[in-house]
C-alpha positions, 0 to 999 in steps of 0.5 A: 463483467459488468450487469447486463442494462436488461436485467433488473439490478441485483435488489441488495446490490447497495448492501454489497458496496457497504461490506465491500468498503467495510472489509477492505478498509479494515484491510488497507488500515492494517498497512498503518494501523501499527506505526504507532505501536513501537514502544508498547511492542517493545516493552511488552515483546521486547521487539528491536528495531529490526523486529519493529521494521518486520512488524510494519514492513512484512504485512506489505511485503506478503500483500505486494508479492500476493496481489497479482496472484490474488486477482487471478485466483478470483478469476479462477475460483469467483470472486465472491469465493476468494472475498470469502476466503481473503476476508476470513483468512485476515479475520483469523490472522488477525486474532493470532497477531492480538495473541501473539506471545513474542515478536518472532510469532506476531511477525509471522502472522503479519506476513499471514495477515499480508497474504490474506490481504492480497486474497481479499483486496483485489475482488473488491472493485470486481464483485461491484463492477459484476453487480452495478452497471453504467451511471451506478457503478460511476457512482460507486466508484467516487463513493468507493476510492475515497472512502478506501484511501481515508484507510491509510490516513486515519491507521495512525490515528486510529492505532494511537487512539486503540493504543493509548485508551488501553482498553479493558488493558489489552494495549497494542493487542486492541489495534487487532481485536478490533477487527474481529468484530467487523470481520465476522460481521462483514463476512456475515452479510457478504455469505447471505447478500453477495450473489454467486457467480461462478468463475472461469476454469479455464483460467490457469494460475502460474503458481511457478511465477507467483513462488519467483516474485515472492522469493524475490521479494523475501530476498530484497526486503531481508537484507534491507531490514537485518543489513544494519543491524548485522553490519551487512555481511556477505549474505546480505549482499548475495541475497540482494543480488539473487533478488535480481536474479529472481526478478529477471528470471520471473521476466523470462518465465512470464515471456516463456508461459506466454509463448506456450500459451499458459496465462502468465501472471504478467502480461511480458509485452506491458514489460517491452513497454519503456514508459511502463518499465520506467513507472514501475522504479516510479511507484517503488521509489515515490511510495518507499519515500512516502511510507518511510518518511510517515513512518519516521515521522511517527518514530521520531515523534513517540521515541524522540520526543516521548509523544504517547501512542495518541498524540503520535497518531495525531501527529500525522493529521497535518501529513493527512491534511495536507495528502487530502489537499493536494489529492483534491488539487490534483484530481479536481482539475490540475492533472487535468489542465497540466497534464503530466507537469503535475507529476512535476510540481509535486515532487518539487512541492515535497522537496520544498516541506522537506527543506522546511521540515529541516530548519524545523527540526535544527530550531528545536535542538534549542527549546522545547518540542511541539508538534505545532512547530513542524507542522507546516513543513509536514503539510506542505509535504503532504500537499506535494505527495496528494498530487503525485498520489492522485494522477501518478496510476493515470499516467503510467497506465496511459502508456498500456493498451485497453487489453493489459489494464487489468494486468498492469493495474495489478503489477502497479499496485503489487509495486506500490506494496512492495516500495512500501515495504522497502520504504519502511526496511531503509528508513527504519534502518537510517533513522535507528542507526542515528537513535541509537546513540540518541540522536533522533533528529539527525536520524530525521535528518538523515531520512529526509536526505534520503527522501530528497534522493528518492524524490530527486529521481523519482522527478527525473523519471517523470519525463518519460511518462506520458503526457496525458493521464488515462481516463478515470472510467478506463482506470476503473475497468471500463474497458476490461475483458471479464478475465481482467477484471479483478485484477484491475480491481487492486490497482484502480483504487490504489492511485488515492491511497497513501 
């Protein structure tokens, strides 16, 4: 709910968006922050492939499965309580990932890590819409997304910068400590400033609906990581087919509790929606692309081609650049002016720098290796993922009524996360099966065709999407009840990250 216009704005209303920015771009960093930690966590933990995929993948994993039921527990319990609570948790995961003895103990709490996120994310944009209202909270919805999607940009960098400075000899154990400081103090200045409120009681949380989406979850993403290395057995396969099952059985429930007159965590009529149902496998399938690829990129560069932590994090700026670009294209005025084509253009302008990005990695078999030499096909695939990242949330959400944004909002971003994760467990997996016997720029190769297949059906589902996105302020929670607010919150700034 937004500031009633005849009450005199909260005094240290502009101190809240700082601690909200603060602390949860801390948050979004972590999804990316150890992409260039593999060699250093392998010689100093002796992490494999597979617990190297775990160690990236998992944080998404727990965030995606969490986020929905992160929403609604800020619904129940105040925002502000579960912004404590989140922002805590993370601070204190984080220091047990820094002191982590193995990497079976450092992927549990990344998993930690992850579902203290999906506590934490989802009450950011909520405690500002009940703190700011009209010309100010537009104002601090242009400021807040673009400064929480230069999180998943600058993570690399950051990481390789933390990694390679070795400071005060920690290593990769600094790409955590160093969220120790700016947690405390964030959470800090949110127990003073951050005004309470109350949340509503009567707001019931399907705890049996979150326990399906997570089983489900666990039981996609495990076979996807350990099915290579294992030489997929049986029970991968069975696992893979019970996730089905557990995801339509979480439908059937969410349909259930709603008929009984229990709050579901989903709204079922948003899954009776066909543009809806079709934009969810978007997300998944565009963002597995997306988060793979970078992830191979950086692979490629450390473990292929002996780049240092530091240079493979800057080896991602042309990726960076390019997203920015094409986001700045895109969100200024070209979704406005095509309307859903750009949804279109996109993909092609992928397909386009991974083709180029192909014929420069068939040059280097012969000379030395510069990441100058495969920027260009980087950037202009950069270019083609910021327009798709920057109107692909309006236009599904287009599809909703006003009353199921903020569910809908939640459930993108929830998918969103865990593509992700399933990005990572598919892409590690095709680029380690060909480094493994050296081959790592046939193991690029192999995820770029990967990517193309991705991408090929991620543009045949943009035909079914709606013709023209949704407005930016409804995206933001201008229409929302005060029971979806923070629900919303996740999903509405997910739309310009990476």
């Amino acid at each position: 709910m937004s500031v009633d216009p005849g009450v005199e704005p909260y005094r240290w209303r502009w101190l809240i968006l700082v601690v909200m920015i603060v602390a949860e771009v801390m948050d979004l960093l972590d999804a990316s922050i150890v992409n260039v930690a593999g060699p250093a966590l392998e010689e100093s933990l002796g992490a494999s492939s597979v617990g190297l995929q775990w160690v990236i993948g998992g944080y998404a994993l727990t965030l995606g499965a969490g986020l929905v039921l992160g929403g609604r527990l800020g619904d129940r319990y105040g925002r502000r309580r579960m912004f404590l609570v989140g922002l805590a948790a993370f601070t204190l995961s984080s220091l047990l990932c820094a002191l982590a003895p193995n990497i079976e103990s450092l992927i549990v709490f990344r998993l930690l890590q992850g579902a203290a996120g999906a506590m934490l994310l989802p009450q950011g944009l909520g405690l500002l819409r009940e703190n700011f209202s009209g010309p100010e909270l537009t104002k601090v919805f242009a400021v807040f997304g673009p400064v929480l999607g230069l999180g998943g940009i600058i993570g690399p960098v950051l990481g390789g910068f933390l990694i390679e400075g070795d400071i005060l000899g920690l290593g990769w154990r600094s790409v955590f400590l160093v969220n120790l400081p700016i947690g405390l103090a964030a959470l800090a200045v949110a127990a003073k400033f951050v005004p309470k409120k109350r949340g509503d009681r009567t707001v019931r949380v399907d705890v049996a609906g979150a326990g399906l989406v997570v089983a489900s979850c666990a039981l996609l993403v495990l076979p996807l990581n350990q099915g290579q290395e294992d030489g997929w057995p049986l029970w991968t396969w069975l696992c893979l087919a019970a996730s089905v099952v557990g995801f339509g059985l979480f439908a059937l429930q969410q349909r259930r509790a709603a008929a009984a007159g229990r709050e579901p965590l989903v709204t079922p009529a948003l899954l009776r929606k066909p543009a809806f149902t079709v934009g969810l496998g978007g997300i998944a399938l565009f963002f597995g692309g997306l988060i793979g690829t970078q992830l191979v990129l950086t692979l490629f560069l450390q473990i292929g081609q002996h780049f240092s932590a530091g240079d493979a994090g800057l080896g991602n700026l042309p990726l960076a650049v390019g997203t920015a670009i094409g986001g700045a294209v895109s969100g200024a005025f070209l979704a406005d002016k095509i309307g859903r084509k750009v949804l279109q253009v996109g993909p092609v302008i992928q397909l386009a720098g991974a083709a180029l990005l192909w014929f420069e990695l068939d040059r280097l078999r012969t000379g030395s290796f510069s990441i100058w030499d495969i920027a260009p096909g980087v950037a202009v695939a950069g270019i083609g993922a910021g327009m798709v990242i920057a109107a692909l949330f309006s236009f599904i959400l287009a599809a909703v009524d006003d009353d199921e944004i903020g569910s809908a909002s939640g459930v993108l971003s929830a998918v969103q996360a865990i593509g992700g994760s399933i990005g990572v467990a598919i892409f590690g997996s095709v680029f380690f099966a060909q480094a493994k016997t050296g081959e790592f720029t046939a193991g690029f190769h192999h995820a770029l065709i990967v990517q193309a297949c991705l991408l090929a059906a991620f543009l045949a589902i943009t035909f079914l999407l709606p013709k023209k996105g949704r407005p930016e302020d409804e995206q933001h929670g201008g229409t929302l009840s005060a029971s979806d607010a923070s629900s919303a919150g996740s999903g509405a700034k997910q739309d310009i990250t990476a």
